[in-house]
C-alpha positions as a Markdown table, in Angstrom:
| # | Residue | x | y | z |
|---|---|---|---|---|
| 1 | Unk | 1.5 | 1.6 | -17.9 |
| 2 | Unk | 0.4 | 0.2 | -14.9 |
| 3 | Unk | -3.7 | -1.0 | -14.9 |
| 4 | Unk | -6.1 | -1.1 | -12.2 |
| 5 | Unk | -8.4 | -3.6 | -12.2 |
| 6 | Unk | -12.0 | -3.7 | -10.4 |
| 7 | Unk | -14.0 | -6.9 | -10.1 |
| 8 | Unk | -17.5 | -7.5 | -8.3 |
| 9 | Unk | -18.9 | -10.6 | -6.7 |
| 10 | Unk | -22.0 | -11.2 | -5.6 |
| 11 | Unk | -22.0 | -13.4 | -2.9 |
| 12 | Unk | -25.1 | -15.2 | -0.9 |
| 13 | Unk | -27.9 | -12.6 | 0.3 |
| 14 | Unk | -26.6 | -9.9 | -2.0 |
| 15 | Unk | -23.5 | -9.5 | -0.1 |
| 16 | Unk | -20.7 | -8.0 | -2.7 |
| 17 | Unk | -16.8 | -8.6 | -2.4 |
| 18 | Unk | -14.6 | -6.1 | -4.2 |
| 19 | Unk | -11.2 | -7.6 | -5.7 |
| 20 | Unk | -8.4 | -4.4 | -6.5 |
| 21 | Unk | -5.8 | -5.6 | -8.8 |
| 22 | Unk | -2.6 | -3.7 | -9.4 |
| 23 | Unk | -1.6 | -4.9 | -12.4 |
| 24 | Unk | 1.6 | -4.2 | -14.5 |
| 25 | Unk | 3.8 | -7.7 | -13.5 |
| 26 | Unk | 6.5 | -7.2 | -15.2 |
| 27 | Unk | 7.1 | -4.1 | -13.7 |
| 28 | Unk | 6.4 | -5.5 | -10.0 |
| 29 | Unk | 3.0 | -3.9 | -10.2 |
| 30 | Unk | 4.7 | -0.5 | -9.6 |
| 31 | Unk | 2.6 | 2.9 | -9.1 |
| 32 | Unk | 2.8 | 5.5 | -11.7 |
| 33 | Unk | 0.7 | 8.8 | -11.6 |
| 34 | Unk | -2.1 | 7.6 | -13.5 |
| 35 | Unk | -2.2 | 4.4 | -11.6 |
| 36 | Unk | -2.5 | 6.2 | -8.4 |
| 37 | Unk | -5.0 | 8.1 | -9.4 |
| 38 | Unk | -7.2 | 5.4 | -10.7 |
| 39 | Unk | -6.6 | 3.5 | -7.7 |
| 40 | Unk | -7.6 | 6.3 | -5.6 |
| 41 | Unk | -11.1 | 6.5 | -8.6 |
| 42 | Unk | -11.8 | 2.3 | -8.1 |
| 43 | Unk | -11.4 | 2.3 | -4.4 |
| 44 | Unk | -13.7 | 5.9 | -3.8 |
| 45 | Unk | -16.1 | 4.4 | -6.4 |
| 46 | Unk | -16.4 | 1.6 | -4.0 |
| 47 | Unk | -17.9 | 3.9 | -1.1 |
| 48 | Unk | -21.3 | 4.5 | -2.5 |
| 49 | Unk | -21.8 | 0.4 | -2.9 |
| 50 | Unk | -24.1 | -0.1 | 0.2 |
| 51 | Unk | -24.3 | -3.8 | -0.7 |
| 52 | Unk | -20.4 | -3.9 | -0.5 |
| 53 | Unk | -19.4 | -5.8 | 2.8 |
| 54 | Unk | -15.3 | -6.4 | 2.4 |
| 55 | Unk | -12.6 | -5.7 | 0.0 |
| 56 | Unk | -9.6 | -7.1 | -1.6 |
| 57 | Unk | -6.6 | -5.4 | -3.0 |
| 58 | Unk | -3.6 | -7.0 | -4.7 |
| 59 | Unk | -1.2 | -7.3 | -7.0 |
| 60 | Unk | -1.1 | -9.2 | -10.1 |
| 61 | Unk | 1.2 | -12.1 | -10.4 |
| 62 | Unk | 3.1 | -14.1 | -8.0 |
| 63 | Unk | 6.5 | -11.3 | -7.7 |
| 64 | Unk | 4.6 | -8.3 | -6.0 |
| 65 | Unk | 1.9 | -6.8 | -4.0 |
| 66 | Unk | 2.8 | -3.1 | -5.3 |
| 67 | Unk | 7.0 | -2.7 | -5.9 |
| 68 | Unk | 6.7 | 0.8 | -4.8 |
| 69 | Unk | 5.7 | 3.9 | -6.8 |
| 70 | Unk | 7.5 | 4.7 | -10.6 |
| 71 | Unk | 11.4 | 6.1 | -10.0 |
| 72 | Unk | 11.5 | 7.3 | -13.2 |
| 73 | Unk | 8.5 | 9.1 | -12.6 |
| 74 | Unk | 9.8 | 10.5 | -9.6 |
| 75 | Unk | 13.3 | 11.6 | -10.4 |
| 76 | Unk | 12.1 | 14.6 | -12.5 |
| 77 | Unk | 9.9 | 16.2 | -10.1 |
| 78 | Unk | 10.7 | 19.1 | -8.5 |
| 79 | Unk | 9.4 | 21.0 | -5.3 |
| 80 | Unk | 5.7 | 21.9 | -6.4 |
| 81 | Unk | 5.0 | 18.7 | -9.0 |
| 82 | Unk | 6.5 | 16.7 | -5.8 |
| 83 | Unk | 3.8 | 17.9 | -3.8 |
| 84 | Unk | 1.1 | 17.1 | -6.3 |
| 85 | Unk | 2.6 | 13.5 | -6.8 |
| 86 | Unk | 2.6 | 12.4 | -3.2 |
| 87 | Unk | -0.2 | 14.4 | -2.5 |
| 88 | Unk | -2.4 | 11.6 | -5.2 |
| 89 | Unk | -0.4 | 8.8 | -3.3 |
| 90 | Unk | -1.8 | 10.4 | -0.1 |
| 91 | Unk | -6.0 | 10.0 | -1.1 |
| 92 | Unk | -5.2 | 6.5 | -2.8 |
| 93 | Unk | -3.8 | 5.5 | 0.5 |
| 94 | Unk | -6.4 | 7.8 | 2.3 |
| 95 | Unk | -9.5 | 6.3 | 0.1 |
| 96 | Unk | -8.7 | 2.5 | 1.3 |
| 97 | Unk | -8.9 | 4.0 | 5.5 |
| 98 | Unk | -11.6 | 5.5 | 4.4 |
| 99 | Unk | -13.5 | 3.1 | 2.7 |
| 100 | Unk | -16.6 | 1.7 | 4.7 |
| 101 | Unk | -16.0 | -2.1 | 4.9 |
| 102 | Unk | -12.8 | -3.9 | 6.1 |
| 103 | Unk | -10.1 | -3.7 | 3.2 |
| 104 | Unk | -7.6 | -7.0 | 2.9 |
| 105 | Unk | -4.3 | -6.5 | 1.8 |
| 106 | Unk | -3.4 | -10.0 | 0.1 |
| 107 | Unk | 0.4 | -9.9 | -0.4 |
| 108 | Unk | 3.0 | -11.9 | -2.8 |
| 109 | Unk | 6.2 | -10.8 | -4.1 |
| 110 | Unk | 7.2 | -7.5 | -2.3 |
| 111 | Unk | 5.3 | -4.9 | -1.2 |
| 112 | Unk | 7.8 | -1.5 | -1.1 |
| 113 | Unk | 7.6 | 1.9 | -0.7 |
| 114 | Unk | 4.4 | 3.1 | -1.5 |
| 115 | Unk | 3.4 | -0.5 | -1.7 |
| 116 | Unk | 3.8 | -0.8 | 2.1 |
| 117 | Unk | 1.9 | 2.2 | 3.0 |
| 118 | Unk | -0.7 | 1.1 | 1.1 |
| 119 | Unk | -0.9 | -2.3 | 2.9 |
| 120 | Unk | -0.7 | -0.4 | 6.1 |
| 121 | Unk | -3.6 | 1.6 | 5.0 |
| 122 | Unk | -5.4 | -1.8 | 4.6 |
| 123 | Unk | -7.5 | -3.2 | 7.6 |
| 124 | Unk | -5.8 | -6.4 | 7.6 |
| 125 | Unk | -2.6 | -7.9 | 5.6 |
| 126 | Unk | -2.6 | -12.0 | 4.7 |
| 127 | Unk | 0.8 | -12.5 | 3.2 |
| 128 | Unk | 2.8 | -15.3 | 1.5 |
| 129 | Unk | 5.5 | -16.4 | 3.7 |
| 130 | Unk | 7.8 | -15.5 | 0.2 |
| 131 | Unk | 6.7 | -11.8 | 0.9 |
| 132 | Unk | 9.2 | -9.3 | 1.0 |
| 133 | Unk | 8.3 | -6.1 | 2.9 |
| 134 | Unk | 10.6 | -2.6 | 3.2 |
| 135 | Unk | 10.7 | 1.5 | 2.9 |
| 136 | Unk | 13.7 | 2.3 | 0.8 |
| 137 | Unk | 13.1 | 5.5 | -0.3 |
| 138 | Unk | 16.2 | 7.4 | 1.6 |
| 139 | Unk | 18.4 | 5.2 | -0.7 |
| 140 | Unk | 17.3 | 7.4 | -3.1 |
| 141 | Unk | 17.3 | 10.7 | -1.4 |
| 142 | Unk | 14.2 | 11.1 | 0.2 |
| 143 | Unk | 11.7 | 10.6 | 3.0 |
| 144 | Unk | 9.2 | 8.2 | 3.4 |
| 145 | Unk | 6.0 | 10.3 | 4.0 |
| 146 | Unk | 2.3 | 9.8 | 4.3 |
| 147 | Unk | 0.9 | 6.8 | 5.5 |
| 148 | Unk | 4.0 | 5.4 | 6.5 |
| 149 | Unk | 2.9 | 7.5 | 9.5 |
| 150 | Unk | 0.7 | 4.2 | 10.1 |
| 151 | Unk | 3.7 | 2.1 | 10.8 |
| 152 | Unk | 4.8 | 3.0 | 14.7 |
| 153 | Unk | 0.4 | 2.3 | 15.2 |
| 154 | Unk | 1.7 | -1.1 | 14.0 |
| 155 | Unk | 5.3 | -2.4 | 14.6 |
| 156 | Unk | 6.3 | 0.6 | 17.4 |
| 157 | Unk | 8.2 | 3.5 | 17.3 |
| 158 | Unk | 12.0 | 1.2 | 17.2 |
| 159 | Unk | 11.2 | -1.4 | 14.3 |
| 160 | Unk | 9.8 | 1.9 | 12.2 |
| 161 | Unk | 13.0 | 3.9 | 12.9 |
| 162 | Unk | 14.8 | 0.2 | 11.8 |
| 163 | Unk | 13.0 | 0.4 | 8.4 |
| 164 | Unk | 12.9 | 4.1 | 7.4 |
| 165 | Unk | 16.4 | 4.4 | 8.3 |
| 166 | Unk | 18.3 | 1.6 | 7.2 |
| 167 | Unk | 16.0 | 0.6 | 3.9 |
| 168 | Unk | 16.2 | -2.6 | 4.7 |
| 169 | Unk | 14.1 | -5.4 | 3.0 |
| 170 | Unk | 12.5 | -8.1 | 6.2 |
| 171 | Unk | 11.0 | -11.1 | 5.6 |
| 172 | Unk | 7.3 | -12.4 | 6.0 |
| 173 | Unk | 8.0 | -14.5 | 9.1 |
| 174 | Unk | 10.1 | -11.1 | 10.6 |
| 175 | Unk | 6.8 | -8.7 | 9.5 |
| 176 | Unk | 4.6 | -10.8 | 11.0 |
| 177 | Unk | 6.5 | -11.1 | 14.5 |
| 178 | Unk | 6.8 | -7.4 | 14.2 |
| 179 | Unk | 2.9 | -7.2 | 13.8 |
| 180 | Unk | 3.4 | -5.7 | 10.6 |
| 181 | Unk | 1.2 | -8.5 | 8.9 |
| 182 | Unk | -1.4 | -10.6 | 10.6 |
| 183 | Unk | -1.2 | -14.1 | 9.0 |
| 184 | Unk | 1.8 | -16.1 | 7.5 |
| 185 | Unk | 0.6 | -18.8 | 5.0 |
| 186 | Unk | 2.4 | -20.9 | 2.0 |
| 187 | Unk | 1.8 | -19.2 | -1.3 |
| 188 | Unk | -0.4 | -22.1 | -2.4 |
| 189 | Unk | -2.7 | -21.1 | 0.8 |
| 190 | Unk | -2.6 | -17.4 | 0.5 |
| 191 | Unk | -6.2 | -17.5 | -1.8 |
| 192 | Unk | -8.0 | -19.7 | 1.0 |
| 193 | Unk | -5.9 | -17.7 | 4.1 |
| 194 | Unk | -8.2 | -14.4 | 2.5 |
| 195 | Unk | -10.9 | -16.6 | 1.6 |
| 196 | Unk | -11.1 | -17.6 | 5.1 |
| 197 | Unk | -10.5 | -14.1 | 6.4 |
| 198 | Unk | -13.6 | -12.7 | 3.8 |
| 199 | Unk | -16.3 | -15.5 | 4.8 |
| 200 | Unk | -15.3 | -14.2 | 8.6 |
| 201 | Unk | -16.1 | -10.9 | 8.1 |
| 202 | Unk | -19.4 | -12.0 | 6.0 |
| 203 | Unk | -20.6 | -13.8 | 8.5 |
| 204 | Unk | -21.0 | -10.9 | 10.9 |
| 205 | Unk | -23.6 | -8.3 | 10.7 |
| 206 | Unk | -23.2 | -5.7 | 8.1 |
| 207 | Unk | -24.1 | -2.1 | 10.0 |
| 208 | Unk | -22.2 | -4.2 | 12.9 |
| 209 | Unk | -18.8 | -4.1 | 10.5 |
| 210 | Unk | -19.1 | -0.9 | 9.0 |
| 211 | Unk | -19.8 | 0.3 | 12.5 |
| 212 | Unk | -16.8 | -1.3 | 13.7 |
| 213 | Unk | -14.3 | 0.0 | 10.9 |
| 214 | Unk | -16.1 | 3.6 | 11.5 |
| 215 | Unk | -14.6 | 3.3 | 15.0 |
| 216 | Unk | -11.2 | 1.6 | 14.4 |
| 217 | Unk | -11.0 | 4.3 | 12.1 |
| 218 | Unk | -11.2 | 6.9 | 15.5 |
| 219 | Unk | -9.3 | 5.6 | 17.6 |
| 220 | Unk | -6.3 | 5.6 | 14.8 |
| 221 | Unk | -6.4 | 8.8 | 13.4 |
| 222 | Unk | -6.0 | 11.0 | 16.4 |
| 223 | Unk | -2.7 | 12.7 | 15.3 |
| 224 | Unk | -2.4 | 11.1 | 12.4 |
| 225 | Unk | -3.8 | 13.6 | 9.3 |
| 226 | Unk | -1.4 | 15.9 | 11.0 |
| 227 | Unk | 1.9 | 13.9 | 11.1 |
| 228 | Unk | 0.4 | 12.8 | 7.1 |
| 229 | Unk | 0.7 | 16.5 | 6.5 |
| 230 | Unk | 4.0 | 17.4 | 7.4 |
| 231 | Unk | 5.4 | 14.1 | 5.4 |
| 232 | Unk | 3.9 | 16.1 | 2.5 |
| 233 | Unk | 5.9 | 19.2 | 2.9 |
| 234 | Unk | 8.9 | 17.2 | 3.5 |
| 235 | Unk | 8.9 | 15.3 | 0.4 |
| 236 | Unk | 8.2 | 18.4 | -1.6 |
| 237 | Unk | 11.7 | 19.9 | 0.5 |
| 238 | Unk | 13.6 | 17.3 | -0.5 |
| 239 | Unk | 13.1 | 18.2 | -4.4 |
| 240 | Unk | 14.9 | 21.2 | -3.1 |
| 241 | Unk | 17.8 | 19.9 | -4.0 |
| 242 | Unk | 19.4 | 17.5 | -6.2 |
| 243 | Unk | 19.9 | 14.6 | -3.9 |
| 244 | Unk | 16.6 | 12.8 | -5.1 |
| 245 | Unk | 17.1 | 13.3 | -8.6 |
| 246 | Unk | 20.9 | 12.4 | -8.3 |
| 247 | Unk | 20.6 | 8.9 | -6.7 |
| 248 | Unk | 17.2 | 8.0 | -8.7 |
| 249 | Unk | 19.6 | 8.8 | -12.1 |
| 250 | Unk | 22.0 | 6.7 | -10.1 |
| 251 | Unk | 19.1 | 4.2 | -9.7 |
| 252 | Unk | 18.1 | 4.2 | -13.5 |
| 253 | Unk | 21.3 | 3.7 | -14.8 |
| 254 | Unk | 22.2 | 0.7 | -12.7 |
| 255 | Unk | 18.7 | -0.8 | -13.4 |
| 256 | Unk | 19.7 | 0.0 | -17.0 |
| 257 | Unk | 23.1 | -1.6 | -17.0 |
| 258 | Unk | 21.7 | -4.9 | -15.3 |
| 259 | Unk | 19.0 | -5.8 | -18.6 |
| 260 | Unk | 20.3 | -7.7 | -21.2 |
| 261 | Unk | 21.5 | -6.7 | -24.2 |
């Protein structure tokens, strides 16, 4: 099972920094129902903390921010429990926009699927130059939905098309010339590139960020809870049939065959 992890620091002048850590490693820190939902529980929880000024969500180890959300949970849904699943996925994302203070998304390893859409729900994304970024999810028979609404707001309408379509896997020096991430560092660097990034936004004035984020938030969303809407119904459709569960068994068995014995 994959754990959530929520640590508090108390910086100078009662300033607190939130670290999120996805943790489950060997797994590539992937996303199964009860890790979604207390992701969505540690990242809400946050909102009351009016001492909170910034946040920090990633994944544990050096191979992944978040490897995408569980197959093998997903290939035995069906219309209704497909709606409830992405649905969960949807407020996790939806709880990080909506938290108060600037969230950094501090990414090693690869950051897929439901991993992605949860960076782009992040404020800002500090990535090892290792870092692996893509949306796969028609390889296994179906869409990618909710907040990977966020990516023509970041990359443009073409290089989103490029990744929901074709599944392919870019590189951190590609993502950030698409604007997909906003710094490139070494993966010895990546602590002190969000370090760097955190003392920044502690060093402005407080109301001033939460302000600030309050806004960005505005300006983003006009459209957007619609077009997040739709994606749900059409990954619920796509349990209508047995594509999804097909190539996820496909999926599982390969995975299976490639383990040693």
């Amino acid at each position: 099972m994959t754990k959530i992890r929520l640590d508090i620091e108390n910086r100078a002048d009662g300033a607190r920094v939130a670290t999120v850590t996805v943790d489950r490693p060997a797994k590539l820190n992937i996303l199964d129902p009860a890790a979604i939902a207390a992701l969505e529980r540690a990242v809400a929880g946050l909102a009351s903390d009016d001492a909170l000024r910034v946040a920090v969500l990633r994944g544990a180890g050096g191979r992944a921010f978040i490897g995408g959300a569980d197959i093998e949970a997903m290939s035995t849904l069906r219309p209704a429990s497909a709606r409830g699943f992405i649905t969960q996925l949807h407020r996790a994302c939806e709880a990080i926009r909506r938290l108060p203070v600037p969230v950094i998304a501090r990414i090693e390893g690869f950051a897929l699927g439901a991993g992605l859409e949860i960076a782009a729900s992040c404020d800002l994304r500090i990535a090892a130059d290792s870092a692996k970024f893509g949306m796969p999810e028609v390889k296994v028979g179906i869409p990618s939905v909710i907040e990977a609404a966020l990516l023509p707001r970041l990359i443009g309408w073409g290089r989103a098309r490029w990744l929901l379509y074709t599944g392919e896997i870019i590189g951190a020096e590609v993502a950030e010339s698409w604007g997909l991430v906003e710094r490139v560092v070494a993966p010895a660097d990546l602590d002190a590139a969000v370090e760097a990034c955190v003392a920044a936004i502690l060093a402005a004035g407080p109301r001033a960020i939460r302000l600030q984020k309050s806004l960005v938030g505005q300006w983003e969303e006009r459209g957007l809870d619609a077009a997040i809407e739709r994606g749900i119904g059409a990954f619920a459709e796509a349990y209508a049939t047995a594509e999804p569960a097909e190539r996820m068994a496909a999926f599982l068995r390969a995975r299976a065959a490639r383990r040693p014995r």
